[in-house]
C-alpha positions in Angstrom: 159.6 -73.3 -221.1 162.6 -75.4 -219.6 165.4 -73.2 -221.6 168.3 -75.5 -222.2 171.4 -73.3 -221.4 173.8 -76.4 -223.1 172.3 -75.8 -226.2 174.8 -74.1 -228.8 173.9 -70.7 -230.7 173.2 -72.9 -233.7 170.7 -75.0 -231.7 169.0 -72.3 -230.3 168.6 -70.5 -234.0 167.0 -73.4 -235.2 164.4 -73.9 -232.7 164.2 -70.2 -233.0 162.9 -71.0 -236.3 160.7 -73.5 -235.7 158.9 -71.8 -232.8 158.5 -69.0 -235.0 157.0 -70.9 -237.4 155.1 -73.8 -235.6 154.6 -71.1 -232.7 152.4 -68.2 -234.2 156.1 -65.9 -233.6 156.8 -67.7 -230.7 159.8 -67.4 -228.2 162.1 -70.7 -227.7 163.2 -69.1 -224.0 159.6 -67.4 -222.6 157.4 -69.8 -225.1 155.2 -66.7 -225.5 153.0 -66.5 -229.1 152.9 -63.1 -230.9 155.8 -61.6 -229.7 159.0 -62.5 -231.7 160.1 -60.1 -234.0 162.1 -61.7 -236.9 164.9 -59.6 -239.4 166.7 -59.8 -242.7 169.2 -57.3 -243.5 172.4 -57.3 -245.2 173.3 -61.3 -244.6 172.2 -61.6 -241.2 168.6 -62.9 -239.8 167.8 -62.0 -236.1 164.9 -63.4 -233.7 164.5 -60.8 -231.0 161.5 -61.6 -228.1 160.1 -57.8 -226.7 159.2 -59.9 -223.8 162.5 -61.1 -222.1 165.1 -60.2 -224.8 166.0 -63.0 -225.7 167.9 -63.0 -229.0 169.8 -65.1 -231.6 171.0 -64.4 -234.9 172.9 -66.3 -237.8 175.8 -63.6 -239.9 175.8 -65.8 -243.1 179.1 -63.8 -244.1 181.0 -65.2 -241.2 178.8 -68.6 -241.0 178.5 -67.5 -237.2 175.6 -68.1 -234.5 174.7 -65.7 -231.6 172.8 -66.0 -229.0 172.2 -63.6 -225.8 169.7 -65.7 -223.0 165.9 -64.1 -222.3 165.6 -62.8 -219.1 162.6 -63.7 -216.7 162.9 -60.2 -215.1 162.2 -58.7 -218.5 159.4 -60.9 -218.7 157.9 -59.8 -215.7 158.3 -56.0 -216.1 157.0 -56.3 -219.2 154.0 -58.0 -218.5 153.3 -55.5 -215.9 153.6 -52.3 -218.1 152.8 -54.0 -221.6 150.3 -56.5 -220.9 152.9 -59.5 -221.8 151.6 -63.4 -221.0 
């Protein structure tokens, strides 16, 4: 994946979305399949990757975007104890 660190929250939440969708639970920052984990709770829906943390979420209360960048270390520790690719 070439992560685009211009991108806004928003922008990163929507192609959040679509590489869940289009990508089997698919990361936007690691572009690892089957390893997004997706939430819904009290007006917010998150995107978190287990692999290299990366995370965005949308508050629909506040109308606001968050983002926090993955992390290739994580990736690579985690491949190494939990079998990530």
């Amino acid at each position: 994946m070439n992560p685009q660190p211009d991108w806004t929250p928003a922008q990163w939440f929507n192609e959040a979305v679509r590489c869940y969708i289009e990508g089997h639970q698919a990361c936007p920052w690691c572009d690892g399949s089957h390893r997004v984990f997706k939430s819904e709770r009290a007006g917010r829906l998150d995107f978190y990757c287990y692999c290299c943390d990366f995370y965005v979420g949308y508050e629909e209360q506040t109308d606001c975007y968050h983002v926090v960048p993955g992390r290739q270390d994580a990736a690579a520790e985690r491949h190494r104890v939990a079998g990530c690719f």
